[in-house]
C-alpha positions as CSV (number, residue, x, y, z in Angstrom):
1,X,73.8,124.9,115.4
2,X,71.4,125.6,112.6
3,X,71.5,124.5,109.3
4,X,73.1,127.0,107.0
5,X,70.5,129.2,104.6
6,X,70.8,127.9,101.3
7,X,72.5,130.2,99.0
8,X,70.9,131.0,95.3
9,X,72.8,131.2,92.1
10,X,70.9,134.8,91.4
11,X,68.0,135.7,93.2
12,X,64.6,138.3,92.9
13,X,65.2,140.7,95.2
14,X,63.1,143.6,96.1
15,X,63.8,147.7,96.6
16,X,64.4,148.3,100.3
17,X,61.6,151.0,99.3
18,X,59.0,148.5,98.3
19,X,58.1,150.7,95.6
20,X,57.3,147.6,93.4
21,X,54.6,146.9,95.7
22,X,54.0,150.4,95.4
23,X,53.2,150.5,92.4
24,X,51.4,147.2,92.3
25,X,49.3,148.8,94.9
26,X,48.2,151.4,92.3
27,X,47.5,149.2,89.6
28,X,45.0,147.4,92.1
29,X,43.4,150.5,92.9
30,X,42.8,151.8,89.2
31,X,41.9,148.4,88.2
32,X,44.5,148.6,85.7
33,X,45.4,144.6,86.1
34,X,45.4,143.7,82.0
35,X,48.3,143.5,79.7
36,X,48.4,147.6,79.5
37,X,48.7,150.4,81.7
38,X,50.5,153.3,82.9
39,X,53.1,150.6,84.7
40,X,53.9,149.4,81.5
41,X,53.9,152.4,79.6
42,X,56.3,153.7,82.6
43,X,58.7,150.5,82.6
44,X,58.8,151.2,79.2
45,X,60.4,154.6,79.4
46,X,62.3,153.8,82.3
47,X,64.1,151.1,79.9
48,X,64.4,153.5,77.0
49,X,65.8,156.3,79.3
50,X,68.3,153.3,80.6
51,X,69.4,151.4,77.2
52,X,69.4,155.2,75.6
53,X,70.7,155.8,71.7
54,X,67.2,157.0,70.8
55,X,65.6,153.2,70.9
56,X,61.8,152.4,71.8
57,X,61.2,149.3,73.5
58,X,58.3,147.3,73.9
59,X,57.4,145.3,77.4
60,X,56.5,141.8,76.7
61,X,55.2,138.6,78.5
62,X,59.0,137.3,77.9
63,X,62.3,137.6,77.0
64,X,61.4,134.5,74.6
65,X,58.7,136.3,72.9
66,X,61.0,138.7,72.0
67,X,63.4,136.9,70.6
68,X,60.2,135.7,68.6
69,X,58.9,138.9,67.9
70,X,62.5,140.0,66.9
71,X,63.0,137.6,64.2
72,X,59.5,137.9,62.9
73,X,60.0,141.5,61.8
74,X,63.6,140.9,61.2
75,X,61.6,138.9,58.2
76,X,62.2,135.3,59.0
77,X,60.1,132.4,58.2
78,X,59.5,129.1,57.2
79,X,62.4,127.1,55.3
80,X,64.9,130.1,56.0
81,X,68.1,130.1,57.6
82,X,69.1,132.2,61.1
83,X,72.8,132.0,62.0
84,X,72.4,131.8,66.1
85,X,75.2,131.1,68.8
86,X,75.2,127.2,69.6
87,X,76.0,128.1,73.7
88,X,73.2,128.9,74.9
89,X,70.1,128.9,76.6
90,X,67.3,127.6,74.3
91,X,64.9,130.5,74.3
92,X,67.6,131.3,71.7
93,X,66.8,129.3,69.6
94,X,63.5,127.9,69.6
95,X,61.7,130.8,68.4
96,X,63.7,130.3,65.0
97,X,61.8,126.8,64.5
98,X,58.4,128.4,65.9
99,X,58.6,130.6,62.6
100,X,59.6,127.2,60.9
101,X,63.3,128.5,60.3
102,X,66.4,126.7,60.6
103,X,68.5,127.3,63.5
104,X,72.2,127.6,62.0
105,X,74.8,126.6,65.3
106,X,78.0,129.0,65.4
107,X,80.1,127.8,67.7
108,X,82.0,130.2,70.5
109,X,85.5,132.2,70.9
110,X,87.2,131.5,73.8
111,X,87.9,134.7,75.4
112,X,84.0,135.6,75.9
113,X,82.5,132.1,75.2
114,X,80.3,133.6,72.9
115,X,79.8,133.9,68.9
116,X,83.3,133.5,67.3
117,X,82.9,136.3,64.3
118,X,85.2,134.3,61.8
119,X,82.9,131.3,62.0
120,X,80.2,133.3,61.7
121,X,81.1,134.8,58.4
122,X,81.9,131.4,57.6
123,X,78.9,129.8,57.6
124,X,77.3,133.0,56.1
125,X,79.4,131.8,53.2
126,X,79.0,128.3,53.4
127,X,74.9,128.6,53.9
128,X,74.7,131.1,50.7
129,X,77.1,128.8,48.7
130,X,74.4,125.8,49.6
131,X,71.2,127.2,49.7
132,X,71.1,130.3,47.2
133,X,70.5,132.3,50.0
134,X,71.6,134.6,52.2
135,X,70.6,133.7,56.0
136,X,67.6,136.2,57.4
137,X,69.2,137.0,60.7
138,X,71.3,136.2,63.4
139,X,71.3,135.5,67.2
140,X,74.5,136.6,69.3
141,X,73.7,135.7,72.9
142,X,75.5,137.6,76.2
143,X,76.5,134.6,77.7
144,X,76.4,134.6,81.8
145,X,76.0,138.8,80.6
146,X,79.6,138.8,79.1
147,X,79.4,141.3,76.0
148,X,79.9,139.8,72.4
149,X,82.0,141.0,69.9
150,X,79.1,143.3,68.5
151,X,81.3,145.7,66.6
152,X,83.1,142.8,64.2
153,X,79.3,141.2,64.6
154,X,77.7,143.9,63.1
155,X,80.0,144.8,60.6
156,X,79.6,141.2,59.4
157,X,76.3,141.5,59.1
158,X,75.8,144.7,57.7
159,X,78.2,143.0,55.0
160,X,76.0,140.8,53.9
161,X,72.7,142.8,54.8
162,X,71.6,140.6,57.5
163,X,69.6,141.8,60.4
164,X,71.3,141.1,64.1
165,X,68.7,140.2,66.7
166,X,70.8,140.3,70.2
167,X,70.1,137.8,72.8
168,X,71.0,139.9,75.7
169,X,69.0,138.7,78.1
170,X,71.3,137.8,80.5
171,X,73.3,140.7,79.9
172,X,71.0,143.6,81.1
173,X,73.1,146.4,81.7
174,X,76.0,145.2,80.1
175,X,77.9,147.1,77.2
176,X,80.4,146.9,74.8
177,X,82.6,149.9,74.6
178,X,80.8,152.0,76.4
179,X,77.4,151.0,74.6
180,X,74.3,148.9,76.3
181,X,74.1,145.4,74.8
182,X,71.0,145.5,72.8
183,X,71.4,148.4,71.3
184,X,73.5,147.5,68.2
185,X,71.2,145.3,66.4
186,X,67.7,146.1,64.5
187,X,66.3,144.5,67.6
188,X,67.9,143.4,70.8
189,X,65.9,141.3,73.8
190,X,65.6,141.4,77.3
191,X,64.4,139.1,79.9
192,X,63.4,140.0,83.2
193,X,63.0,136.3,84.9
194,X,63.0,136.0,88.4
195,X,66.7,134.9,88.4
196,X,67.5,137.8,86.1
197,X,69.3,140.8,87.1
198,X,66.2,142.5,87.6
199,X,63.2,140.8,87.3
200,X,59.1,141.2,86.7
201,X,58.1,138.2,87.8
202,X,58.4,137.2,84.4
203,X,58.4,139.3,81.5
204,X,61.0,140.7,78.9
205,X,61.2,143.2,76.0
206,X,62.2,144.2,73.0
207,X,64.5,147.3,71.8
208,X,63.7,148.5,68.8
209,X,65.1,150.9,66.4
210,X,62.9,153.4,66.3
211,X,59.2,154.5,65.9
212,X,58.5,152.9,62.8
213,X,59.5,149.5,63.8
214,X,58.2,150.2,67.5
215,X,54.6,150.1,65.8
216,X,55.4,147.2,63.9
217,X,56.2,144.9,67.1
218,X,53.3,146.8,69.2
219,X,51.1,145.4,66.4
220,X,52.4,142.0,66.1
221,X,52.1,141.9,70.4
222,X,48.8,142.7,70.1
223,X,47.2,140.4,67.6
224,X,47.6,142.7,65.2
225,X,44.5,144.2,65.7
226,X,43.1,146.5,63.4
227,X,41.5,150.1,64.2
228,X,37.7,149.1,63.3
229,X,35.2,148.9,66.1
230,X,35.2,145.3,66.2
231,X,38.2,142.9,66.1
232,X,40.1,142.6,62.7
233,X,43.2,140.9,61.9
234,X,44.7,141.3,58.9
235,X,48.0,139.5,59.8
236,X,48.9,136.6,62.5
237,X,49.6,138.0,65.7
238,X,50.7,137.4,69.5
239,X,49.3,138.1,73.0
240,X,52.8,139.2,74.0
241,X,51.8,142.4,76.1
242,X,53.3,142.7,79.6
243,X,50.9,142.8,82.5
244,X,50.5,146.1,84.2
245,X,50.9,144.1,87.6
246,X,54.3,142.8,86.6
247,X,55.3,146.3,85.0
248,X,54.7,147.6,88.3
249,X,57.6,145.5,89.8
250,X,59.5,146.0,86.9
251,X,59.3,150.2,87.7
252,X,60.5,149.9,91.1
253,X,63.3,147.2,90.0
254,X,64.8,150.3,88.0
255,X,65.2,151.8,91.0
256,X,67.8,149.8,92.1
257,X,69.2,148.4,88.8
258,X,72.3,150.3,89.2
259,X,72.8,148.3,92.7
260,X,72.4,145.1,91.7
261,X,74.9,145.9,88.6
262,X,77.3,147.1,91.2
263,X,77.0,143.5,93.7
264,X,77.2,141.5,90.9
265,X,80.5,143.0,89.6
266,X,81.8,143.2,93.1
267,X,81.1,138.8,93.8
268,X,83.5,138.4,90.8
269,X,86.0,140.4,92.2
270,X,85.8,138.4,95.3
271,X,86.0,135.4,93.3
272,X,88.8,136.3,91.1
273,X,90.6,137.2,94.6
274,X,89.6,134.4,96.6
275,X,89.9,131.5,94.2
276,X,93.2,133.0,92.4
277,X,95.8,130.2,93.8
278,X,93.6,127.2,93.8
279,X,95.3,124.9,91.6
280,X,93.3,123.8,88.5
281,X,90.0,126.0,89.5
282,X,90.1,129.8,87.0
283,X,87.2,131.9,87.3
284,X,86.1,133.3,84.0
285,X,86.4,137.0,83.4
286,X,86.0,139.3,80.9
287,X,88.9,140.3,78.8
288,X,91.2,143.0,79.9
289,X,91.1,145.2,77.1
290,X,88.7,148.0,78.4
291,X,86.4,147.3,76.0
292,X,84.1,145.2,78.1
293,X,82.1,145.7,80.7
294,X,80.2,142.7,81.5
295,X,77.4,142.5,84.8
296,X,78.2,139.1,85.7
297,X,74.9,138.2,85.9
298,X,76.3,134.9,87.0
299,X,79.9,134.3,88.0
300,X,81.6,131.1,86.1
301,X,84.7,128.9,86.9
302,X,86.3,125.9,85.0
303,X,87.7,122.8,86.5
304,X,90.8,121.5,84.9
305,X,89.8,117.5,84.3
306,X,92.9,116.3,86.5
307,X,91.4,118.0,89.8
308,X,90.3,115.3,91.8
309,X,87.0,115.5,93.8
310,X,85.8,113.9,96.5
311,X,83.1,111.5,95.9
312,X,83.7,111.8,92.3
313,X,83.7,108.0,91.4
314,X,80.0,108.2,92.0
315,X,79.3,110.7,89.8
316,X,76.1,109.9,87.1
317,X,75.3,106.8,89.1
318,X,72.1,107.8,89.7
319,X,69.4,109.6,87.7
320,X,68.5,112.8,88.7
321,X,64.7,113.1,89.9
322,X,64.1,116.4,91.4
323,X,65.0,119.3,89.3
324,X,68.3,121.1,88.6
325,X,68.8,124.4,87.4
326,X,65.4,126.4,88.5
327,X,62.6,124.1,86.6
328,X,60.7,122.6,89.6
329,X,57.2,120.9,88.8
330,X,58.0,120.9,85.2
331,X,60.6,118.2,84.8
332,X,60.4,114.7,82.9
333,X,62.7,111.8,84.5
334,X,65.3,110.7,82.6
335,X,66.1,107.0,81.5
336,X,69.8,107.1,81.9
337,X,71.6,109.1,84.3
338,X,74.0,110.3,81.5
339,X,74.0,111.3,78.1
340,X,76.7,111.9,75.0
341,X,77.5,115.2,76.0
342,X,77.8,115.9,79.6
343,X,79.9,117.7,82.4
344,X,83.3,115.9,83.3
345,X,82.8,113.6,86.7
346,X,84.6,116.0,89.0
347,X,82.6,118.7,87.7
348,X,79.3,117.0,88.7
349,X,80.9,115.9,91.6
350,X,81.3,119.3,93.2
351,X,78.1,120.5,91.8
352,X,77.0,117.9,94.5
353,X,78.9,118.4,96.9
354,X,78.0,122.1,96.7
355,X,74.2,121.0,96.6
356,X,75.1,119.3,100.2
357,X,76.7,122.6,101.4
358,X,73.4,124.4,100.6
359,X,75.2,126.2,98.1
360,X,72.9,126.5,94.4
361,X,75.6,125.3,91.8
362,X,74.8,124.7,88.1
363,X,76.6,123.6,85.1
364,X,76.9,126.1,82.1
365,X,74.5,125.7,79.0
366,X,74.7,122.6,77.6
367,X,75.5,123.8,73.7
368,X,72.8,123.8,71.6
369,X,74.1,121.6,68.8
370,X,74.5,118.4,70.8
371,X,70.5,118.7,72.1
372,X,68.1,116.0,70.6
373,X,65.7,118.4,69.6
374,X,68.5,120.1,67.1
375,X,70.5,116.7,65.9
376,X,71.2,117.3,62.5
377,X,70.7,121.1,62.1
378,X,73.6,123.0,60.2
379,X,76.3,123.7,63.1
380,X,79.4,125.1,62.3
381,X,82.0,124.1,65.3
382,X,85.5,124.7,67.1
383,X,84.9,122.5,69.8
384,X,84.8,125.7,72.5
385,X,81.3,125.2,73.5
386,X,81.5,121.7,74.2
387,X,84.8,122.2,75.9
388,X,83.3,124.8,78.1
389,X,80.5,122.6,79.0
390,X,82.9,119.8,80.2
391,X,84.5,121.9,82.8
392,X,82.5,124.5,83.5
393,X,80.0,125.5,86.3
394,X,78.2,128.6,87.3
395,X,78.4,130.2,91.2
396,X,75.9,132.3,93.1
397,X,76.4,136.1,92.4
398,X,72.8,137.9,93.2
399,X,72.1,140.2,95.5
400,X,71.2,138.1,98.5
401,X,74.8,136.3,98.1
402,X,77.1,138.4,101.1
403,X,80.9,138.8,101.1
404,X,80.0,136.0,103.8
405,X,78.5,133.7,101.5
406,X,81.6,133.8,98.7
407,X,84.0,132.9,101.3
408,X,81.8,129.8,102.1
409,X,81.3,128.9,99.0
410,X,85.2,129.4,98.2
411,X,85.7,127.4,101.5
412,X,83.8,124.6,100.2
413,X,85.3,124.3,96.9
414,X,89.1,124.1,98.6
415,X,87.4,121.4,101.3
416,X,85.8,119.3,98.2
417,X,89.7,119.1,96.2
418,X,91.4,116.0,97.2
């Protein structure tokens, strides 16, 4: 019997078509293979057609130079403060300290795991009362693509004239009543990584308000180069530009955006249905109020700490040497197999377990506020990111995971409970 395909948390898969190829193809034959070209200028329509409410969008070389580019014209820089959501992935929040900000940590709700409002405003208080100022922007993030309280965001914000950025990179496609996550904000990000819901290799952009402001961030992604006949710069500025190779994939991904949306909402149904009576295991799912609509970009469970796994006394005995979570070739080997802040022992434990079954299993985002490289920043906390962190773990839901594959991967959690 052969060994069992190893099944990814989310990943790149192509139109049946092969238009990306297509269009890669073209780009080839034109010669058109530098950060400009009619695939990007198409992508870019394609996602202004898709995200709608009259935005512009920009195609960039990454979802993290957006959120870079997004701050920058939000105004931020050096010794000023951006309120941003502490769970997270950290292309959230570097970008604040490459503009020599300081990343503010808001800690989460617990119905959507992301940015709970009444902290934020909060801390808006708190930072003003302390500083003098009033904070230059801030970050929600779509967690795992679950949608954000954006309307109680915003109208925080707008309060206290602060610009929203939204981090909705994992939640491509997403909305909040009936709106596209991103477009609620002065500026909202995307990220089209290759785990992403659809992806250009690498690559991201930025949604914009409108023309004014699309200029702006063209500008700034350009080097702010200046209309002379030789090069002239009269501001700092980024090579940021998308490649017209990887806007070719990105043109024939938007052909089957809509599909992809559809499998991932239909794995957490199968999850929620499959996993419903397991003692002490609750998949996490948006809340039932019809105001969400999230694309699961990936599906999440918890682990109550008294569920017992098997081999779970030899959890953190060892250090971890290959890498977890998607970063092969770039990572640095640890000293100590654990640190102050880490997933509980029968969470790793399954995670392992799972890694024997062939099945991709990660933990969620370690919150931002208990990394090294933020000890000591501002962080204003409820303990639900940390929580989260403890007992939670993310599943496979992209397009190559089969009704097949949730049932084994269901199977395998219900064989590894003692």
């Amino acid at each position: 019997m052969s060994e069992r395909k190893r099944i990814y948390l989310c990943l790149a898969h192509m139109s049946e078509a092969g238009l990306e190829q297509k269009y890669i193809k073209e780009a080839f034959d034109t010669n058109w293979v530098v950060p400009l070209g009619p695939n990007v200028n198409g992508f870019e329509k394609d996602l202004e057609e898709f995200v709608g409410e009259g935005k512009r969008v920009v195609a960039l070389s990454a979802g993290t130079a957006a959120v870079h580019l997004g701050l920058l014209a939000a105004g931020v820089g050096p010794g000023d403060d951006v309120l941003v959501q502490s769970f997270t992935f950290c292309a959230s929040t570097h970008p604040i300290t490459y503009l020599g900000a300081t990343p503010v940590m808001i800690d989460s709700e617990p119905d959507t795991w992301n940015m709970d409002p009444e902290l934020l405003e909060e801390a808006i208080k708190d930072r003003i009362a302390k500083t003098g100022k009033t904070p230059k922007a801030i970050v929600p993030v779509a967690l795992y693509g679950m949608p954000y309280k954006a309307d109680r965001i915003m109208e925080i914000a707008n309060k206290y004239g602060i610009p929203v950025v939204e981090d909705a990179a994992e939640g491509f496609g997403s909305k909040y009543k009936g709106r596209v996550l991103g477009t609620f904000g002065k500026y909202g990000v995307l990220s089209f990584n290759g785990n992403k819901m659809i992806t250009t290799s690498g690559g991201g952009a930025l949604i914009t308000e409108d023309e004014d402001h699309w200029r702006e961030i063209m500008m700034y992604a350009t080097q702010y180069r200046e209309s002379y006949p030789y090069y002239q710069h009269e501001k700092i500025g980024y090579n940021y530009r998308m490649s017209n190779i990887c806007a070719g994939i990105g043109r024939g991904q938007m052909t089957v955006v809509d599909q992809h949306l559809e499998h991932h909402k239909h794995v957490q149904k199968m999850y929620e249905e499959l996993l419903a009576n397991v003692p002490g295991i609750h998949v996490h799912s948006q809340p039932a109020t019809g105001e969400y609509d999230s694309n699961y970009w990936l599906c999440t469970i918890t682990i109550d700490p008294e569920v017992k796994i098997k081999g779970q006394e030899n959890a953190y005995k060892t250090i971890v040497k290959g890498a977890v979570g998607g970063a092969a070739g770039v990572i640095h080997i640890a000293e100590s197999a654990t640190t102050d802040c880490q997933p509980n022992d029968n969470v790793e434990a399954l995670r392992v377990l799972m890694d024997q079954a062939q099945i991709e299993a990660r933990p969620l985002w370690k919150p931002m506020h208990k990394q090294p490289c933020y000890k000591g920043v501002p962080a204003y906390l409820n303990g639900v990111s940390e929580n989260m962190f403890k007992i939670g773990m993310c599943l496979p839901a992209g397009p190559y995971v089969s009704d097949d594959d949730v049932k084994y991967i269901v199977e395998t959690i219900k064989a590894s409970i003692l």
